[in-house]
Each structure stands twice: as structure tokens, then as C-alpha cells.
N, C-alpha and C positions, 0 to 999 in steps of 0.2 A: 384787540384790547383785552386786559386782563382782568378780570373783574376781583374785585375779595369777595370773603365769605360775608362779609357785613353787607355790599354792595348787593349779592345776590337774594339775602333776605329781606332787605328794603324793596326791593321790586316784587318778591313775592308778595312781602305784608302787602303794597301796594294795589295790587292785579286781584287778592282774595278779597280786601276791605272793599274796593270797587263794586263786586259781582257782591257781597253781603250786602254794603246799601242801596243798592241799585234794585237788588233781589228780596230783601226783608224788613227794609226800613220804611217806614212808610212816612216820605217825602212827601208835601204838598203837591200838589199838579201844576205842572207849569213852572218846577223848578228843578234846577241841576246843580246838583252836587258831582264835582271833581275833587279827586285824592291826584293834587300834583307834582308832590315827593311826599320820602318815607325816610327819616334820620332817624336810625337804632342806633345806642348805644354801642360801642365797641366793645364790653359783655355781653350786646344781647337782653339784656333783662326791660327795657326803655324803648318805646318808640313812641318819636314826636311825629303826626300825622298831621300834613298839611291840605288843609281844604279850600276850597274857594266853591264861592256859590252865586250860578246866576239865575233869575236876575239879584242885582247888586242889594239890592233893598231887603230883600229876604233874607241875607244874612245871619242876621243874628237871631231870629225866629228856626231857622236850619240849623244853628249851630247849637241851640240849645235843646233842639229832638235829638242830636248826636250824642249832645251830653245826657241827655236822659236814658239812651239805651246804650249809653256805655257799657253796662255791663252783659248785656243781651249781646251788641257784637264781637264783644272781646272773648267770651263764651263760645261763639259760632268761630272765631276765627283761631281759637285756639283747639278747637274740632279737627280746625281744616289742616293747618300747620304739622308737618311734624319734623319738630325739633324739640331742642331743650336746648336754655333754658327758653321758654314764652315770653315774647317780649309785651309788657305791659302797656298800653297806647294809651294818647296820651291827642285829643284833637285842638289843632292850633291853626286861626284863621290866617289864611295864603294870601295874602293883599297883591300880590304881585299883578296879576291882570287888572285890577279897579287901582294901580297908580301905571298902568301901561295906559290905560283908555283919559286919563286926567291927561297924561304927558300929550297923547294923539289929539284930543280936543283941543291941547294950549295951542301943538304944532299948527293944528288947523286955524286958530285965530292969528298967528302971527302971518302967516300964509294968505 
């Protein structure tokens, strides 16, 4: 498989944002935050970071400590990066697992 250069900087923002909020963010106990895609722009200057957080409820209490150190990780992870240009991030909630678990609970009543 061939990957582009976009592809390969999406997995890196990806794997570095990971180890920053895992490693300096300071997440409540008992909750997980997943980064599970990374869309940069095809200049590069733009990433939209996909999060999902369990448990579900915690949500938006997590996404707003994300939004508060936005610039603390964007900081740390433009440390870590080396390219040009830095892409600027951008966190946007990942629904996908909390409408996978809606769909498995319907499955299960129909069942």
C-alpha cells in the first residue's frame, strides 16, 4: 500500500497527540480519551482531530479540558513535529463508537 505524504502526517499527528494527552493532559480518572483519525489539510496548515471519549457521559466535560489546553498541546506537539508548515489542530467529537453501541443495543432488542 502506498501511502501520501498527507496520509503519513495524519498518523504521526495521530500517535504524537496520543502520548501528549495520555502523558500531560490531565484527564479525569477513570476516563479514556481516544484520537481515532487525523484529517490535515492537503497544505498541511489544518488538522481536524478526531476524539471519542469513554465512558460516554464524560464527554463533553473531556472535550472541553481539550479545548482549554489547546494551546499547551498544540505547543508540545509542534516541539515534537518536524516539518513545515505545522499543522494547526483543530478537536472534533468522533461519535462513531456511541452510534455503533446505539445500533448493537437496537440489534439486541430486535433479537
Amino acid at each position: 500500500m502506498n501511502f501520501s505524504r498527507v496520509d503519513r502526517v495524519n498518523e504521526l499527528i495521530k500517535e504524537t497527540l496520543a502520548k501528549i494527552i495520555t502523558e500531560e493532559v490531565d484527564i479525569p480518572l477513570g476516563v479514556f480519551v481516544t484520537i481515532s483519525k487525523v484529517d490535515t489539510s492537503r497544505d498541511l496548515r489544518y488538522a481536524r482531530v478526531f476524539a471519542s471519549v469513554f465512558p460516554e457521559k464524560k464527554f463533553g466535560e473531556t472535550l472541553r479540558i481539550l479545548g482549554k489546553k489547546i494551546y499547551f498541546i498544540q505547543g508540545k506537539l509542534n516541539k515534537q513535529l518536524n516539518m513545515r508548515p505545522l499543522p494547526r489542530i483543530e478537536f472534533v467529537p468522533d461519535k462513531t463508537e456511541a452510534e455503533a453501541d446505539k445500533i448493537e443495543k437496537l440489534l439486541k432488542e430486535i433479537a
